[in-house]
N, C-alpha and C positions, 0 to 999 in steps of 0.2 A: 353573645354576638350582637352586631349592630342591625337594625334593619334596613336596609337600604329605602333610603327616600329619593325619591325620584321630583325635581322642580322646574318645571320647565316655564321659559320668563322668556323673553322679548328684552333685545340684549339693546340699551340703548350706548353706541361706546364710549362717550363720554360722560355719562350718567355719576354720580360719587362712588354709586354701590354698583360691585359687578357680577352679585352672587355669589353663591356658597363656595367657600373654595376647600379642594379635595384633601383628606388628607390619606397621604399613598402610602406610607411606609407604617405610620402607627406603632411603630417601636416603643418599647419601654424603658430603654437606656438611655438609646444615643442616635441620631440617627445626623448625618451628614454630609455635605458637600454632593448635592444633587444636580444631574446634566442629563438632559433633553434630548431625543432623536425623533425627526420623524421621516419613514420613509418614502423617499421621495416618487418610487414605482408604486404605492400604496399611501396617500395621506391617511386613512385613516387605522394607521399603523403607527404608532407611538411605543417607544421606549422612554422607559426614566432609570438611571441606576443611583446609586448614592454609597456612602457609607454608613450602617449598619452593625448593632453590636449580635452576635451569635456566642451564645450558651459557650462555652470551653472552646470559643475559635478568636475569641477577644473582639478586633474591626474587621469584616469580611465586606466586600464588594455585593450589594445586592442590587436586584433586577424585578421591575413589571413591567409589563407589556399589554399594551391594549389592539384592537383589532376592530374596533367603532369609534373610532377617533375619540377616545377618551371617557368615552360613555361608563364601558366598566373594563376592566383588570385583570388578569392574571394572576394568581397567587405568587405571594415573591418570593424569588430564586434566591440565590446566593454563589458567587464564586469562589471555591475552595482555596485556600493557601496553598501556597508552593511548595512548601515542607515546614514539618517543626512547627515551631508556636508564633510564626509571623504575623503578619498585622497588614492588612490592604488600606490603601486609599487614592485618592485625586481620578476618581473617573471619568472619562469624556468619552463621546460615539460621535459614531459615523455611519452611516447609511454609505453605497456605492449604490449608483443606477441599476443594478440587478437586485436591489432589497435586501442582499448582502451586509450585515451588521457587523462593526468593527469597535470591539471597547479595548482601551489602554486605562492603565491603573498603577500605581506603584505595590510591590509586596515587599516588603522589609522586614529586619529584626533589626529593634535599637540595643538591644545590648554589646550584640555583637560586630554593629555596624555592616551589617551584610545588608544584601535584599538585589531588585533590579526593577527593573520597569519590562513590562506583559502587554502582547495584545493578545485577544481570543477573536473569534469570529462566532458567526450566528448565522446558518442559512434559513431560519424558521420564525425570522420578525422578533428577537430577544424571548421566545421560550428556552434555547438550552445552548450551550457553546461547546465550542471546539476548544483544542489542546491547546495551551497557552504555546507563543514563540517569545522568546527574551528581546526585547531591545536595544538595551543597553544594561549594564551591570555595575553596580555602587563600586567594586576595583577596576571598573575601567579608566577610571582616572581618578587623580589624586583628591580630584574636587566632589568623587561621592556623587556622578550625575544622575541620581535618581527623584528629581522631587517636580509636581508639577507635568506631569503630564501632558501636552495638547497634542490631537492625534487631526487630521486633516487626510484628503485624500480627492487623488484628480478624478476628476469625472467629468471631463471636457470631449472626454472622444478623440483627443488627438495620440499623437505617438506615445504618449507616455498617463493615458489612460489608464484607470484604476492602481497609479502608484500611492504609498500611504505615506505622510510624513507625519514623524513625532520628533517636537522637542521637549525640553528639557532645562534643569537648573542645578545646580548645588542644594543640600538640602539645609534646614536649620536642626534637625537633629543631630545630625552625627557630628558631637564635637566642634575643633578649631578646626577649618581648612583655611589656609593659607592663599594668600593671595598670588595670582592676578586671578579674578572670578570669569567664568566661558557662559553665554549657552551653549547649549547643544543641540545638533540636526540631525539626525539617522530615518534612512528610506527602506523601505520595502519594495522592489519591483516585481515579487511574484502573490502579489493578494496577502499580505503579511503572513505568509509561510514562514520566510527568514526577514533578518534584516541586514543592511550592507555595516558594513565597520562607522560609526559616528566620526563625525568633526567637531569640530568649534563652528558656531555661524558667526562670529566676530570675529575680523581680520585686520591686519594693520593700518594705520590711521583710523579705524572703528571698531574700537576696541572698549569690551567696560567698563576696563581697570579694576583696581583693587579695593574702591570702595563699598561700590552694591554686593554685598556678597550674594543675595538671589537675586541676578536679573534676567528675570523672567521673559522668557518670550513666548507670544502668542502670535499663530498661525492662520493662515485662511489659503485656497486654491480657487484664481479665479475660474470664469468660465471657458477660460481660450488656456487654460493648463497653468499659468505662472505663480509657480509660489509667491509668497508672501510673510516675513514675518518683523515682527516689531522687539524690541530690547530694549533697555535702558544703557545708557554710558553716562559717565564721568574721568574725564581722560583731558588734566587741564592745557596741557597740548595739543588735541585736538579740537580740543571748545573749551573754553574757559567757564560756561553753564552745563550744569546738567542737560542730557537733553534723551531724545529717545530719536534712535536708528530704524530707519526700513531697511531691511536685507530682500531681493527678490531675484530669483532667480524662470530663466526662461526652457532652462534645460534641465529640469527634474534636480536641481542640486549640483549638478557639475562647476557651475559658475556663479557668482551672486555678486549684483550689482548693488551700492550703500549708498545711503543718501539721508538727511536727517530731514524728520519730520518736526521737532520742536525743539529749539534752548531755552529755559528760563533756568532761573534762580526763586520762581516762584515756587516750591515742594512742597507736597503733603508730608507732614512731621509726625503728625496724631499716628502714634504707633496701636492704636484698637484699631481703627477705621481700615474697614476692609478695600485696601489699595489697589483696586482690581482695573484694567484697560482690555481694550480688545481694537486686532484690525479686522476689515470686512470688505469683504471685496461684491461689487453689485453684480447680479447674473443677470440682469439687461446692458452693462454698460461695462464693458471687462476695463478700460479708461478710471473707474471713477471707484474711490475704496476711501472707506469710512475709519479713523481713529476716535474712539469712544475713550475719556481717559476722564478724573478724575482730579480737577485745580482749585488752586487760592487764589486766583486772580481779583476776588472784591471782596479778599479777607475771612472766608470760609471755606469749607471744603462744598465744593459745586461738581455739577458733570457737564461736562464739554465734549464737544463734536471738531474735528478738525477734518478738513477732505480733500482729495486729489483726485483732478478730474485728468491726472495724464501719467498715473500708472505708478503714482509716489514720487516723483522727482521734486516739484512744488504740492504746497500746503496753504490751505485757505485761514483764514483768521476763526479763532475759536468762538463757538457756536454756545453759550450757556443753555440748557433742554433742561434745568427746573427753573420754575417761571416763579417758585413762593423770590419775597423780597429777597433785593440782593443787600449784601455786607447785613443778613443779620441775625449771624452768628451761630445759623442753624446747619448740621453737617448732612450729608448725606454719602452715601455709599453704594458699598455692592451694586454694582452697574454691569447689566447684560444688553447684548442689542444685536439686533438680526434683519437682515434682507429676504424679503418677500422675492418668488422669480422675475415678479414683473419690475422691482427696483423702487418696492414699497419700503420704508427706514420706521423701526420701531427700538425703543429704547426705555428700558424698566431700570430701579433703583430702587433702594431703601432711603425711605424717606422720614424725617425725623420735624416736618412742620407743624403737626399736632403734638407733640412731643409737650412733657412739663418743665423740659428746660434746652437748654443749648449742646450739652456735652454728648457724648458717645451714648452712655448709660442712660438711656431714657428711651419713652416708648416708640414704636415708628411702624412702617407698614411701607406698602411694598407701591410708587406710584411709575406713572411712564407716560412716555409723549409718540407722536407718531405723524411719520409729514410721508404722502401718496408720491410717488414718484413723479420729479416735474413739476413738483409744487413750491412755492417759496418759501414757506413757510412749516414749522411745527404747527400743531394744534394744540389746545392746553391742556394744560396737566391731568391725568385722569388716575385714579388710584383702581389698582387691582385687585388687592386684599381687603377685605369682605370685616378686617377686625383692627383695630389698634394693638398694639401687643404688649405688654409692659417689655419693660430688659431684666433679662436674666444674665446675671454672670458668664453661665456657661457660653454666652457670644463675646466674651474676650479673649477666648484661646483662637490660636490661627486655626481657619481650616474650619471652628464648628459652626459656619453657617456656609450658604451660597446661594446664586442663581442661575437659571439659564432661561433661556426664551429662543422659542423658532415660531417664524411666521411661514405659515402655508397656506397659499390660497385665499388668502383676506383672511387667515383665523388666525389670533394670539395663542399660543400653547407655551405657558410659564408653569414654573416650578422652582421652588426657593424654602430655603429652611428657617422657621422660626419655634417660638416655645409660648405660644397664646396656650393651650391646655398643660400648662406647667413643665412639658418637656420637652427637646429639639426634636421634632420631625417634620415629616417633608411634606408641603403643601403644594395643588396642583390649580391651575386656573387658566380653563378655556373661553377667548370672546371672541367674538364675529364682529369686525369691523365694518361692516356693510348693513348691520342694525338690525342681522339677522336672528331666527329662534333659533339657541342655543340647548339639550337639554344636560342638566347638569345633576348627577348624582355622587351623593356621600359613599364612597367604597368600600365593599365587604372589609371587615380585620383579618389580621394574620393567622388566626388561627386554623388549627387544620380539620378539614371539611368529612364527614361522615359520608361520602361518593364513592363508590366502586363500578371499575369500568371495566369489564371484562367477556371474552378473553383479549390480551394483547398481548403478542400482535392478536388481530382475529382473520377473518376468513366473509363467511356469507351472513355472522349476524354478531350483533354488539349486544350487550346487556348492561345496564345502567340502574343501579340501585339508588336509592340515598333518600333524605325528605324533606317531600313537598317540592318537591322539582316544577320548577313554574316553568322555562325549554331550555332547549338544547340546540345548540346550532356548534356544525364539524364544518373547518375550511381545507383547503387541500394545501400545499406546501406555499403556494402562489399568495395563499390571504382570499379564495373565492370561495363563498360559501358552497359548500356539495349536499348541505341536510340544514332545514331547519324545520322544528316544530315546538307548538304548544302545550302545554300538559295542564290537567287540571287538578295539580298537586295530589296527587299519587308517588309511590313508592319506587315502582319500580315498569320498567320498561324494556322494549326490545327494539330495536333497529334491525333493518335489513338492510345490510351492507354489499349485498349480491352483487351490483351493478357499481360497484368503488371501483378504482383502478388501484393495480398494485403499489404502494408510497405510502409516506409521511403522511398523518392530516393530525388536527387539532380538535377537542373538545369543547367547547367552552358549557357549561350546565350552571343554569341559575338557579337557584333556590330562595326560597322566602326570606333567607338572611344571609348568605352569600353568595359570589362565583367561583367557581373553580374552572383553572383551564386545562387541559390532559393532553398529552402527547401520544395520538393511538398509530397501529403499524398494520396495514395492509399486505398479506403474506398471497404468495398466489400457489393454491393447492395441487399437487400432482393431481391431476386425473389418471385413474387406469382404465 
């Protein structure tokens, strides 16, 4: 086992080095396509999921969860398959105002071309989940709409608070599907218990067509309820350029109003370079919503910012946010970006300006820019990752890398996969934009912890074995702590639990070399 080191440093944020960055998964396979949560009744409640290889279950969905804003971890979960020998992947969360967790995922078999798209829920901050509900299902249409995931959900407070929306794609597994290519929209309006029957979110005159065969669309839910989502089309009757479509609807999906947010003839062609865009809608400013996309505009692949300050109808001229020289010839990629509440804009990439050459195949690291709400300007380039990384092969297949980033509260919380210790897993990295002390620790491994917690459920007293337990702190279902103490590395322990109330609460126990977190049950005893 590893020993937890603990560095605590004075985070300057534009500094080159941003400290140690975490690695959360520490898999020995495979580990993949990582996404972010933090809850927004709790910031210092983080979720990460990703994909994961498990013993005889092949790709499974796995989960940590932190409860100190990143500080330490939860031992990682996993989500079981749906039957048979399927195969999970494309995770994304969602947090709802009541700290309520919602992950969508694909479960499939490629042989048989089966599978569908799943949400679970979480009411305990990503320790355990509830029963999967289906979304949509690979025969629900001829186009296989299971690949790509995005899950979104309102939390504006108005009439159609806490509805969830996912879309969807065609996949590249399953075979030929024939053209014309759809996204897909399907809602949930009871807490994703069920979901309503799916549509297409492309409609006549704004239509795909038949050439993107994945076009992808990414979602966002502003603060005043209104969907939002973005698509690609090529439809030479409707635009003679490629271009990319805003769909937004004001009543939960009943209607949606189209409008294009860009044409060019400029495309990214580099079929490695991971093609990824996003829309963002600002929770100061329900008016003003961000498209992060990735262009050739000065003969290399760059990231670009485009904005609408009236709700997607017009679009601003494109914003270049990496600032190494332009036209030369240096790629970059994988782009995430995220709104702070107060309408603060941060934006991370894979960046390939130290790199030993120009192409896809060469080393790179992970950098990002960020402009304060109100400000005119970006600031420059700052890099996040702590390591240059050589390239490995394994980042040319779709899908084996990714990122995300949430900003809360003036703090960056990223998370992105690369293979600097020879294999893909998932790295984490917290900064304080305000220049503040940050403390930063390397996370216990996966393996499993010699702690016994018992009895549970229990009654008026807990006992806790295990070694060299340095403390222990229990939260209630809420995230507030109800016990914490220090131990002087000893064995074992008693707690008095007399005065718990009957519920859920959590464990977390640290030890000299790792944590563990436990799910304990508070029973309330007949008295006679």
């Amino acid at each position: 086992m590893k020993t937890i080191v603990t560095l605590v440093f004075t985070v300057l944020f534009f500094t080159v080095s941003q400290g140690q960055n975490q690695n959360i998964s520490e898999g020995s396979v495979f580990d993949g396509e990582p996404y972010l949560a933090v809850n927004p009744a709790n910031s210092e409640n983080i979720v990460i999921a990703w994909m994961g290889y498990l013993p005889y279950n092949y790709i499974v969905i796995k989960t940590r969860a932190s409860f100190d804003g990143g500080q330490t971890w939860s031992a990682v979960g996993y989500i079981p398959h749906i039957a048979g020998m399927t195969q999970s992947a494309d995770p994304s969360l969602v947090f709802d105002n009541n700290g309520n967790l919602f992950l969508s995922y694909v479960d499939y078999d490629q042989p048989s071309e089966t599978g569908a798209i799943y949400v679970r829920k979480s009411t305990d901050g990503g320790l355990t989940w509830g029963a999967p509900a289906e979304v949509i299902n690979a025969s629900s249409d001829i186009q296989c709409p299971v690949d790509r995931p995005w899950i979104s959900i309102d939390n504006s407070g108005g009439i159609y608070n806490g509805n969830i929306y996912v879309t969807s794609m065609p996949p590249r597994i399953f075979g030929y599907l024939p053209p014309p290519y759809h996204p897909y929209f399907i809602k949930s309006v009871d807490g994703g218990q069920t979901f309503e029957p799916w549509r297409y979110l492309d409609t006549t005159n704004w239509l795909t067509g038949s050439y993107i065969r994945q076009p992808m669309p990414v979602n966002c839910v502003s603060g005043d309820g209104t969907f939002y989502a973005v698509y690609p089309s090529y439809v030479y009757s409707q635009n003679p350029l490629p271009q990319f479509i805003i769909a937004s609807s004001s009543d939960a999906g009943n209607s949606f109003d189209y409008h294009t947010v860009f044409a060019s003839s400029e495309v990214v062609s580099d079929t490695l370079a991971k093609n990824s865009y996003l829309i963002l809608s600002n929770p100061s400013d329900y008016n003003h919503l961000a498209f992060i996309f990735l262009g050739v505009k000065y003969g290399d692949i760059d990231v670009f910012l485009k904005e609408s300050f009236d709700r997607g109808i017009t679009w601003s001229e494109e914003i270049r946010l990496n600032d190494d020289e332009t036209g030369n010839n240096i790629m970059q990629d994988l782009l995430w970006a995220d709104f702070d509440t107060d309408g603060d804009l941060v934006a991370l990439w894979r960046d390939r300006r130290n790199g030993s050459d120009t192409t896809y195949e060469t080393a790179s690291e992970i950098w990002g820019t960020f402009r304060k709400n109100r400000e005119p300007e970006f600031v420059n380039n700052f890099k996040i990752s702590d390591t240059i990384v050589a390239y490995d092969t394994v980042l040319a297949s779709s899908g084996n890398d990714f990122m995300c980033v949430k900003l809360r509260n003036d703090t960056l919380n990223a998370v992105w996969g690369d293979t600097r210790n020879g294999k893909l897993n998932i790295w984490f990295q917290q900064i304080g934009i305000d220049g503040s002390i940050l403390s930063v620790k390397e996370l216990a491994d996966t393996e499993n912890y010699d702690v016994v917690v018992y009895p549970n459920p229990f009654d008026e007293k807990l006992t806790v074995t295990g070694t060299d337990i340095e403390q222990i702190k229990i939260y209630d279902s809420a995230g507030k702590i109800v016990y914490f103490s220090r131990y002087a590395g000893e064995n074992t322990y008693i707690i008095d639990t007399e005065n718990f109330s009957q519920g859920v609460f959590f464990m977390e126990i640290k030890e000299r070399s790792n944590i563990k977190t436990e799910k304990i049950v508070k029973y309330q005893r007949i008295r006679k």
